[in-house]
Chimera marker file (.cmm) of the C-alpha trace (Angstrom):
<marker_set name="trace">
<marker id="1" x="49.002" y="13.297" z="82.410" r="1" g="1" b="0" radius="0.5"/>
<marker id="2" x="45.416" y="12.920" z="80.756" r="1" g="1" b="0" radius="0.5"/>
<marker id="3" x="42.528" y="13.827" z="83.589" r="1" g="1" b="0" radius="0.5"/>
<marker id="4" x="45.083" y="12.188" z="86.143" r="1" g="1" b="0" radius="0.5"/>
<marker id="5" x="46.489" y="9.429" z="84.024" r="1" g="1" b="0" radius="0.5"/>
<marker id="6" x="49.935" y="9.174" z="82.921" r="1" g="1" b="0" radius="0.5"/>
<marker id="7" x="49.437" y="9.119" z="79.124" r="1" g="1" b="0" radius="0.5"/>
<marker id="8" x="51.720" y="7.422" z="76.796" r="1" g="1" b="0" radius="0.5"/>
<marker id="9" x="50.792" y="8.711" z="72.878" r="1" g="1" b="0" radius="0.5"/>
<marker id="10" x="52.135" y="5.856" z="70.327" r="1" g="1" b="0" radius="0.5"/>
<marker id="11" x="52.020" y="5.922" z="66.692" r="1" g="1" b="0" radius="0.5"/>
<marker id="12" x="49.656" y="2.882" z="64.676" r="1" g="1" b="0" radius="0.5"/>
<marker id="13" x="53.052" y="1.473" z="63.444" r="1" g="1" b="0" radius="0.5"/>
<marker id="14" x="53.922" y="-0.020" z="67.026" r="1" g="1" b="0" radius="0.5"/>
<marker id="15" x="53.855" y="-3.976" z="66.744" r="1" g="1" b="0" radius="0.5"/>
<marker id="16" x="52.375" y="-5.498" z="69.815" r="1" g="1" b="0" radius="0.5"/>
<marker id="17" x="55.793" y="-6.931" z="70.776" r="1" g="1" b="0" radius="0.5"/>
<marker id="18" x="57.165" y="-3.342" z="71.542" r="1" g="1" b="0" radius="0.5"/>
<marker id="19" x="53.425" y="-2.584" z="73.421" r="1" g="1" b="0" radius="0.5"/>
<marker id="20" x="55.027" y="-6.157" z="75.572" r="1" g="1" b="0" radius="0.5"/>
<marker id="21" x="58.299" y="-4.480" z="76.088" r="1" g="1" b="0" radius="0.5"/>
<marker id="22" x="56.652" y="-1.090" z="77.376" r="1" g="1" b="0" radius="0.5"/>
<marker id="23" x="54.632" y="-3.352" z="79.773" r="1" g="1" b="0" radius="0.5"/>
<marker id="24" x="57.665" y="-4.551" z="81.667" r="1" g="1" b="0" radius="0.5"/>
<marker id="25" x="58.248" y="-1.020" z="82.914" r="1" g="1" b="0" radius="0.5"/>
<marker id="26" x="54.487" y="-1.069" z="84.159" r="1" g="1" b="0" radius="0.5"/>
<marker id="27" x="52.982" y="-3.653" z="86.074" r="1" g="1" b="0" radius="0.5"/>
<marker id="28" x="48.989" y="-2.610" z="84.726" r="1" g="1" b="0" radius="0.5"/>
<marker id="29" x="48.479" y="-0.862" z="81.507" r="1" g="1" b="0" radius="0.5"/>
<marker id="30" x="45.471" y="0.363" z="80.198" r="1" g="1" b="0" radius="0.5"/>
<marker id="31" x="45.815" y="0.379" z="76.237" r="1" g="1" b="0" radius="0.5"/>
<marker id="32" x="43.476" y="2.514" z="74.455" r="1" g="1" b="0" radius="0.5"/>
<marker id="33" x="43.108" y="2.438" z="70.255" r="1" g="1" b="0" radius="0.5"/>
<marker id="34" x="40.746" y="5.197" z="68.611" r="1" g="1" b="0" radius="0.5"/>
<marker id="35" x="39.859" y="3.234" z="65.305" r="1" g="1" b="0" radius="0.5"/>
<marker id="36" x="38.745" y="6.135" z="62.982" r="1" g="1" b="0" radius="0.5"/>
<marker id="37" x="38.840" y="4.810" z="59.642" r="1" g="1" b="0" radius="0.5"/>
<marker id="38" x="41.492" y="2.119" z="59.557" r="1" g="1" b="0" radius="0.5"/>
<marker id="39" x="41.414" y="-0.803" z="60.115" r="1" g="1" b="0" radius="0.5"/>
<marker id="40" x="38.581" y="-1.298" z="57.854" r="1" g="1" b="0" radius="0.5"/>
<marker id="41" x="36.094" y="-3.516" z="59.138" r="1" g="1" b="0" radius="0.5"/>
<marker id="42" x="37.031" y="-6.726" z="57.645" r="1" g="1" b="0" radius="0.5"/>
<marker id="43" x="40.276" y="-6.489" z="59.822" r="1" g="1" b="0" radius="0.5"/>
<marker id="44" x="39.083" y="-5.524" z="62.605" r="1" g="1" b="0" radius="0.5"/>
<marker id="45" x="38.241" y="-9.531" z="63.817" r="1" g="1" b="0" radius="0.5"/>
<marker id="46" x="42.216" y="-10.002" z="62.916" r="1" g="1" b="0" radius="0.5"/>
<marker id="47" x="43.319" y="-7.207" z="64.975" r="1" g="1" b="0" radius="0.5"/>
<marker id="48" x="41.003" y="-8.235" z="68.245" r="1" g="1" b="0" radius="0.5"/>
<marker id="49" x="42.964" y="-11.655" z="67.805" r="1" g="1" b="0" radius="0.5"/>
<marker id="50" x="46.295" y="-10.105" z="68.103" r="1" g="1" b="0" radius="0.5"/>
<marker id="51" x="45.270" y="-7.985" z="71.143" r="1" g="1" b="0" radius="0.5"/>
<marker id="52" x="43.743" y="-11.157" z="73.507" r="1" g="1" b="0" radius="0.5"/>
<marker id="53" x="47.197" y="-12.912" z="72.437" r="1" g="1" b="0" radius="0.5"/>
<marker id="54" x="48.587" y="-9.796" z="73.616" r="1" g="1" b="0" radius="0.5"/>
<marker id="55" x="46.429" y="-9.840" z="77.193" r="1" g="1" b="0" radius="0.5"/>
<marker id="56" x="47.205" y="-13.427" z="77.697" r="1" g="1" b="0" radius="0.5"/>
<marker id="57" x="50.673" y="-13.330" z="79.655" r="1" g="1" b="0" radius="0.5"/>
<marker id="58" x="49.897" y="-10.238" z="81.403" r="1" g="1" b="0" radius="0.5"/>
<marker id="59" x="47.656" y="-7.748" z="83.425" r="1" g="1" b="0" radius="0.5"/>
<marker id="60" x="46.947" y="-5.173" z="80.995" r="1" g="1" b="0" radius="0.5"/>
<marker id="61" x="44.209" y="-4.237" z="79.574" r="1" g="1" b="0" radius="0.5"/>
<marker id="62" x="43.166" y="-2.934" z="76.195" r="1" g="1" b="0" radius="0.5"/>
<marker id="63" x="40.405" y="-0.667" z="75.447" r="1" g="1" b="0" radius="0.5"/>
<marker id="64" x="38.768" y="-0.263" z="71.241" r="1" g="1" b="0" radius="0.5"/>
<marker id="65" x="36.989" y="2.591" z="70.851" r="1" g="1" b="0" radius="0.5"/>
<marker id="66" x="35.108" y="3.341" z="67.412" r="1" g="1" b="0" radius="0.5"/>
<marker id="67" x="31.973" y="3.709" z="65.695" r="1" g="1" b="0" radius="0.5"/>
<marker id="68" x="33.001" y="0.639" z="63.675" r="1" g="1" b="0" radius="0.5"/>
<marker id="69" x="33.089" y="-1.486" z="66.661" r="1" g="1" b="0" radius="0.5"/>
<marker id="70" x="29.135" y="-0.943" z="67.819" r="1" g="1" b="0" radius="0.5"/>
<marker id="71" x="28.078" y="-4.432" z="66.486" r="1" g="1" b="0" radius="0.5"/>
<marker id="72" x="30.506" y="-6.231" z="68.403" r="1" g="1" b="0" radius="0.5"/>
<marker id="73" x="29.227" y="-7.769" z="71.382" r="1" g="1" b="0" radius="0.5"/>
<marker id="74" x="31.589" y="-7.674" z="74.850" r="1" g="1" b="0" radius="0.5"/>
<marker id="75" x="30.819" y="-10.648" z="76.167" r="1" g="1" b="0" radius="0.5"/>
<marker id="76" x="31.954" y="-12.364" z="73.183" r="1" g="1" b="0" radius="0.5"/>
<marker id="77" x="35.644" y="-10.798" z="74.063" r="1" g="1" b="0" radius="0.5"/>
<marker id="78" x="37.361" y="-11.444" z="77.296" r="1" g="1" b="0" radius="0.5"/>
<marker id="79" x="37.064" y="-9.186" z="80.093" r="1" g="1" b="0" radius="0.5"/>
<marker id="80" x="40.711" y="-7.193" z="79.686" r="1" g="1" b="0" radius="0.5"/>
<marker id="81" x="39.200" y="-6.353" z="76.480" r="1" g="1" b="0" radius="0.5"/>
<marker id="82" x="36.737" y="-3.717" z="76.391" r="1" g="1" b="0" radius="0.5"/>
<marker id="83" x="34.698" y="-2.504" z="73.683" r="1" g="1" b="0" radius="0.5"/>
<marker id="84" x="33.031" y="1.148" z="73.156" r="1" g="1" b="0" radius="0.5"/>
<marker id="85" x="31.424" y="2.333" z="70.544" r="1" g="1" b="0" radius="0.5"/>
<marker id="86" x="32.522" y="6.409" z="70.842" r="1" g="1" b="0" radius="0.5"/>
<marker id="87" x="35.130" y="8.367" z="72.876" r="1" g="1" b="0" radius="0.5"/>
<marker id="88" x="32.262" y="9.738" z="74.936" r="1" g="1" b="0" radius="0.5"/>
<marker id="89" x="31.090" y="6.175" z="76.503" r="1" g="1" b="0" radius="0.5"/>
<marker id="90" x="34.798" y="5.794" z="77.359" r="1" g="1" b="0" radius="0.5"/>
<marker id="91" x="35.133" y="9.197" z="79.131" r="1" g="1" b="0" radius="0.5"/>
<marker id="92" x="32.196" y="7.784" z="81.184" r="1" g="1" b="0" radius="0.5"/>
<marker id="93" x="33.657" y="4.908" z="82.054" r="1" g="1" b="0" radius="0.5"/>
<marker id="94" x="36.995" y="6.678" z="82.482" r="1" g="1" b="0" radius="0.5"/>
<marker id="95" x="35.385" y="9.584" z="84.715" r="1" g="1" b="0" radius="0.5"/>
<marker id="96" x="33.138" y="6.798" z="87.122" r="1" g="1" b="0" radius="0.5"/>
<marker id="97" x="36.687" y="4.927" z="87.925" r="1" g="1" b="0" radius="0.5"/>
<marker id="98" x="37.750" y="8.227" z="88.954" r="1" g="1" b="0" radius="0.5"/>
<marker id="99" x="34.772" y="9.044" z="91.157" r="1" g="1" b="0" radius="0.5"/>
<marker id="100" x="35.017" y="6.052" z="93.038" r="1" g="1" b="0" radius="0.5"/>
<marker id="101" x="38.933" y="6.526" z="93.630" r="1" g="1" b="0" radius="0.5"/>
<link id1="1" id2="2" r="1" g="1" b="0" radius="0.2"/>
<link id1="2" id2="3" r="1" g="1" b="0" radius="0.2"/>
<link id1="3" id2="4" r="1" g="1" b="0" radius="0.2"/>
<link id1="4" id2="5" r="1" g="1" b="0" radius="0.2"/>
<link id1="5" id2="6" r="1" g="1" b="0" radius="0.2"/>
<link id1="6" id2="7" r="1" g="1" b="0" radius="0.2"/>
<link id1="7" id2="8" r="1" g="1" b="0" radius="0.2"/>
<link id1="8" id2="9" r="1" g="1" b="0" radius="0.2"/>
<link id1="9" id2="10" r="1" g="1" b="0" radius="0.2"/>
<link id1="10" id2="11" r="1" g="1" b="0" radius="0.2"/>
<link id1="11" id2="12" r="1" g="1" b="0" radius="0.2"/>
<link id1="12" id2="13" r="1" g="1" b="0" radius="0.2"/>
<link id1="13" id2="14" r="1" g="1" b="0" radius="0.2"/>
<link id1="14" id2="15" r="1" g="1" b="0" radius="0.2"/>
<link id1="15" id2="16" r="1" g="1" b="0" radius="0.2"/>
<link id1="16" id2="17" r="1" g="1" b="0" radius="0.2"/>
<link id1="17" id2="18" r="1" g="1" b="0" radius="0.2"/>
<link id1="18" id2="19" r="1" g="1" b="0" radius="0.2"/>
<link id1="19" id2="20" r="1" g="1" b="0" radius="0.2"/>
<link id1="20" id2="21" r="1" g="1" b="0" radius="0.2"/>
<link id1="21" id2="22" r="1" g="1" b="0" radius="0.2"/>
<link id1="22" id2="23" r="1" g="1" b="0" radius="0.2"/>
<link id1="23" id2="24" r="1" g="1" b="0" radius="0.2"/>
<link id1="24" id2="25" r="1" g="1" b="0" radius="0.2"/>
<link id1="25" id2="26" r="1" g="1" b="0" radius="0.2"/>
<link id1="26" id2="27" r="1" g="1" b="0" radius="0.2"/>
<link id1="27" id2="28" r="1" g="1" b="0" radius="0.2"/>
<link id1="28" id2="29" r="1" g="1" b="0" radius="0.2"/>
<link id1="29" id2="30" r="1" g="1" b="0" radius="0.2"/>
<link id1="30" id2="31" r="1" g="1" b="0" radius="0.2"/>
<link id1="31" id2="32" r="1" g="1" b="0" radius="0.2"/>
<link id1="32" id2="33" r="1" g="1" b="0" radius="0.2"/>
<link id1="33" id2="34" r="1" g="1" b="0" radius="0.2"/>
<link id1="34" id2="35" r="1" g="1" b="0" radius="0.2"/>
<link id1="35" id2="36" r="1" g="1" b="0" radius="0.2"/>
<link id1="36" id2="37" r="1" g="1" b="0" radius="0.2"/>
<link id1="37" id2="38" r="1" g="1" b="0" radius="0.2"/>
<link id1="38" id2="39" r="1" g="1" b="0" radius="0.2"/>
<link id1="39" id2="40" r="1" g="1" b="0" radius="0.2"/>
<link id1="40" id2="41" r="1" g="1" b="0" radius="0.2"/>
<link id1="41" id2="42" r="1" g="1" b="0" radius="0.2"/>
<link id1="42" id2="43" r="1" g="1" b="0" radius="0.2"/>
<link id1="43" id2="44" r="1" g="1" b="0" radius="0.2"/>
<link id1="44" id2="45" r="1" g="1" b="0" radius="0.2"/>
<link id1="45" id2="46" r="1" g="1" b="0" radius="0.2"/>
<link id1="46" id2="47" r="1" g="1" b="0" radius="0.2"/>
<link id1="47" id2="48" r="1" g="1" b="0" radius="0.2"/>
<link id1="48" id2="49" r="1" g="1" b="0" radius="0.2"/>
<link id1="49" id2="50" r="1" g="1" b="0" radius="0.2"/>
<link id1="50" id2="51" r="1" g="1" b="0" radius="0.2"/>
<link id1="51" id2="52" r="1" g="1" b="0" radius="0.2"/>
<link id1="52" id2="53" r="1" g="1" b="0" radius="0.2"/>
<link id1="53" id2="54" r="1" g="1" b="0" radius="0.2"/>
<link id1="54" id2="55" r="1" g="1" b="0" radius="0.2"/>
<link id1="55" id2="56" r="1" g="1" b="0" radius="0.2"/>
<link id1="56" id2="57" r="1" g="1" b="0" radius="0.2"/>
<link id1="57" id2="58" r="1" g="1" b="0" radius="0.2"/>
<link id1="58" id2="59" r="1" g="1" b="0" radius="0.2"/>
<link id1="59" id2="60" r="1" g="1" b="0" radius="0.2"/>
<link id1="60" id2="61" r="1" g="1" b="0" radius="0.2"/>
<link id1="61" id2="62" r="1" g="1" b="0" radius="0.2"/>
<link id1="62" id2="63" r="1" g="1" b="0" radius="0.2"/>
<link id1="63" id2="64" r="1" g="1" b="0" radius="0.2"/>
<link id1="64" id2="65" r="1" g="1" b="0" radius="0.2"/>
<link id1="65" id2="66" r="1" g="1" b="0" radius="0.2"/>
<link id1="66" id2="67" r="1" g="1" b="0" radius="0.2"/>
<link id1="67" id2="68" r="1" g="1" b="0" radius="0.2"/>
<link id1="68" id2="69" r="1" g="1" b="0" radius="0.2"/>
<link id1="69" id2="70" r="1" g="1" b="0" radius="0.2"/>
<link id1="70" id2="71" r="1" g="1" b="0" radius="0.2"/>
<link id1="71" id2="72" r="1" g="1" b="0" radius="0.2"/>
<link id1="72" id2="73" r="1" g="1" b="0" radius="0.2"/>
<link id1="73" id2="74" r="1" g="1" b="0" radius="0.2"/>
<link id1="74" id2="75" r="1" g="1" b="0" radius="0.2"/>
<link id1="75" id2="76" r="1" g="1" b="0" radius="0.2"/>
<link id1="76" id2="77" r="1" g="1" b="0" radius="0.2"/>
<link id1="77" id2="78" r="1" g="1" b="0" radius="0.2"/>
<link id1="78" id2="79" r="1" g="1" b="0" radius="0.2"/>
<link id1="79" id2="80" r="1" g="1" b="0" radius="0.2"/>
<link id1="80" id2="81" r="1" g="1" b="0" radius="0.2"/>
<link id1="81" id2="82" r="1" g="1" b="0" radius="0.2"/>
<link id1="82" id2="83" r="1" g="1" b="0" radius="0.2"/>
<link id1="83" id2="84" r="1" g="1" b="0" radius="0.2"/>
<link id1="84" id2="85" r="1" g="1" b="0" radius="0.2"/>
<link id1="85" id2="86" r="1" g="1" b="0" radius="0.2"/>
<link id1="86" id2="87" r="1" g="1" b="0" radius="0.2"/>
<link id1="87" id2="88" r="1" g="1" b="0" radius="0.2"/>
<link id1="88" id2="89" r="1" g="1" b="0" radius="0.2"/>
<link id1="89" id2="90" r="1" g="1" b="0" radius="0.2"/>
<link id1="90" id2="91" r="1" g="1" b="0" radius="0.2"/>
<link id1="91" id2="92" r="1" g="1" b="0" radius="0.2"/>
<link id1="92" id2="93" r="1" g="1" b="0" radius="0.2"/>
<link id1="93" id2="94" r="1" g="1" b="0" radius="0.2"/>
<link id1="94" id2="95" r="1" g="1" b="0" radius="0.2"/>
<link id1="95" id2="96" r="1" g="1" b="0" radius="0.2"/>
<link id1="96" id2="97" r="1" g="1" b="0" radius="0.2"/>
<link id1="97" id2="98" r="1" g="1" b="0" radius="0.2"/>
<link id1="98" id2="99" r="1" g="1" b="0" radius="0.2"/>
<link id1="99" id2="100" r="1" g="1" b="0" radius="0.2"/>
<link id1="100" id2="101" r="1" g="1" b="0" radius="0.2"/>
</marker_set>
């Protein structure tokens, strides 16, 4: 468990069809990818495209977290697909969902 949360750690080499097959053992998923330095920014557009196909036929959501990401705007994105710019604006969001619990 990470600060209450049952934590699943998967390698970048997981296609999103395994991520669909994990998601029939749990009925809300909250996917979180750290982009340090890969993708590179040109693929990152290609990659967000993949992950709303991904949100369609489910509950899930998916969280991008990276200093890359800053210039995207979240209202562009549906809402099951949130965008922070740093681990730290996460955490927040993370710890203010546990507050209100």
């Amino acid at each position: 468990k990470l600060r209450g949360y049952h934590t699943i750690y998967i390698g970048r080499s997981i296609s999103f069809k395994d991520l669909t097959r994990v998601g029939l053992f749990y009925p809300l998923i909250t996917w979180v990818s750290i982009f340090t330095t890969s993708p590179s920014i040109n693929k990152i557009n290609t990659h967000i495209k993949e992950v709303q196909s991904f949100l369609e036929n489910n509950s899930h959501e998916y969280w991008l977290i990276g200093n890359d990401l800053s210039n995207l705007k979240q209202k562009s994105y549906p809402l099951k697909l949130k965008i922070f710019p740093s681990v730290k604006e996460a955490l927040s969001i993370l710890n203010s969902i546990n507050d209100s619990l």
